[in-house]
Every structure is written in C-alpha cells, then in structure tokens.
C-alpha positions as a printed NumPy array, in Angstrom:
array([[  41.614, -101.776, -146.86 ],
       [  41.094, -104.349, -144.156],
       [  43.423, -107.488, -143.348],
       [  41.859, -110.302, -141.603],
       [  44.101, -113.672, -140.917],
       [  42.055, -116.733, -141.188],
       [  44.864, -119.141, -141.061],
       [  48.305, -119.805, -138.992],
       [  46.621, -117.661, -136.006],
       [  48.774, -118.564, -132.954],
       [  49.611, -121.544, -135.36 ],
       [  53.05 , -122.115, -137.479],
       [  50.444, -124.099, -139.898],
       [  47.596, -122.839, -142.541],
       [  48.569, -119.625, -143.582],
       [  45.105, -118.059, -145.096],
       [  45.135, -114.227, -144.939],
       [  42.284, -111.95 , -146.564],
       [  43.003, -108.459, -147.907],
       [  39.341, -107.155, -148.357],
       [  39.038, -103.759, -150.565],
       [  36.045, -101.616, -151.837],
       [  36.296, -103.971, -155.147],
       [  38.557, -106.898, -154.409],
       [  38.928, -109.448, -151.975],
       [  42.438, -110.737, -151.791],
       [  43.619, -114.078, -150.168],
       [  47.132, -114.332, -149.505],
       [  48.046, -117.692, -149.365],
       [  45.791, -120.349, -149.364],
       [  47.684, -123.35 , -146.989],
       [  46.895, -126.58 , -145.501],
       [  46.585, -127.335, -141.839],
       [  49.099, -129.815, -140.591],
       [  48.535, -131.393, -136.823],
       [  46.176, -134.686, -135.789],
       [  43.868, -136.495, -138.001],
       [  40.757, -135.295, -137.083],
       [  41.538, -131.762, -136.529],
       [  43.614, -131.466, -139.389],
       [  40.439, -132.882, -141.531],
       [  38.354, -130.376, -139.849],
       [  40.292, -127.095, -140.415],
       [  41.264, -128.238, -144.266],
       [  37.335, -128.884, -145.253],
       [  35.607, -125.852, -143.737],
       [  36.096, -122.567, -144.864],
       [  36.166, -119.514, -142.861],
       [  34.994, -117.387, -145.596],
       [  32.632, -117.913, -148.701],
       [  35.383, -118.34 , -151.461],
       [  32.83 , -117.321, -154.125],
       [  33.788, -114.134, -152.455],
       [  37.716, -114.202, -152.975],
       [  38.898, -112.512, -156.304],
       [  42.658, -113.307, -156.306],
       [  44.78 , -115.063, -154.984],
       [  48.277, -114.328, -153.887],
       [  50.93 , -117.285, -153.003],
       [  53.863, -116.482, -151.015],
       [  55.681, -119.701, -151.756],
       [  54.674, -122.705, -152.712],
       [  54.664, -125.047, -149.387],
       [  52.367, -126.739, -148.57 ],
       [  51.375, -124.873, -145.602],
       [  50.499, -121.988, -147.908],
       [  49.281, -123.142, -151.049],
       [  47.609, -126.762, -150.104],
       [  43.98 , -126.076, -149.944],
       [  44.526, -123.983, -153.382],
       [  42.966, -127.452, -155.361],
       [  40.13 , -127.438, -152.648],
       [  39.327, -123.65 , -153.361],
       [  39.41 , -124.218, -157.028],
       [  36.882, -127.223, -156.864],
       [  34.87 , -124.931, -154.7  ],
       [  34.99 , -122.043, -156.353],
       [  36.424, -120.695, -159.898],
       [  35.662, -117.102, -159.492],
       [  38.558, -115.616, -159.061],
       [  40.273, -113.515, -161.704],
       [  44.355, -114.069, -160.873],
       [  46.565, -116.697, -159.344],
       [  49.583, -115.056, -158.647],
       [  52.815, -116.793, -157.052],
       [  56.188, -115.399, -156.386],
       [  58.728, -118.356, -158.138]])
C-alpha cells in the first residue's frame, strides 16, 4: 500500500490524499483550494492524478476544504465504486 498526498502539502487548504493498492486506488478527501483568484482557479481545475483512476472515495468531513472539488471529480469522472463520508 502506498500513500501519496496531493493536496494541503505545506498548505492548511485542499486536502487530496491517494491510498494506491494492488486493486484499488483510494482518495481520501477530495477538497478545494482556498487562497488568491488565480491560483486558487489553477489548483481547483487541474488534477494531479487521472481520476478515471480513483475507485473510492473517502470524506473525512464535509468542509469545504475536503470535499469541494467532489462535484468537479464527478463531472470528470464517474468511475468510482463508493462515496463514503463519516456524518
């Protein structure tokens, strides 16, 4: 099993985190970057990872810094098999 953040990396802001298995490739959290304009726009739009790729999807907690790009990966990609939040 292999973790790799792709989000909130020296940041407080973005929190995307990738589990990565022999079968499965987990995303923990899925959040929007907050800052300025223009890099915000930047780091919300691109993705560091094909999400075709991501199987599940695991939310924390529902702020916006961890679950805000979740409509973004679903127009992207609806390949995933779970959705699973802790309420």
């Amino acid at each position: 099993m292999y973790f790799t953040p792709y989000g909130a990396v020296r940041e407080v802001t973005g929190s995307m985190h990738l589990l990565t298995t022999e079968s499965d490739r987990i995303l923990l959290d899925c959040g929007m970057f907050q800052g300025r304009r223009k890099e915000s726009y930047e780091k919300n739009r691109t993705w560091a990872i094909d999400p075709e790729l991501i199987t599940n999807v695991v939310l924390s907690h529902a702020h916006i810094d961890h679950c805000g790009r979740i409509p973004l990966l679903i127009s992207t990609s609806m390949l995933f098999r779970n959705l699973i939040m802790h309420m």
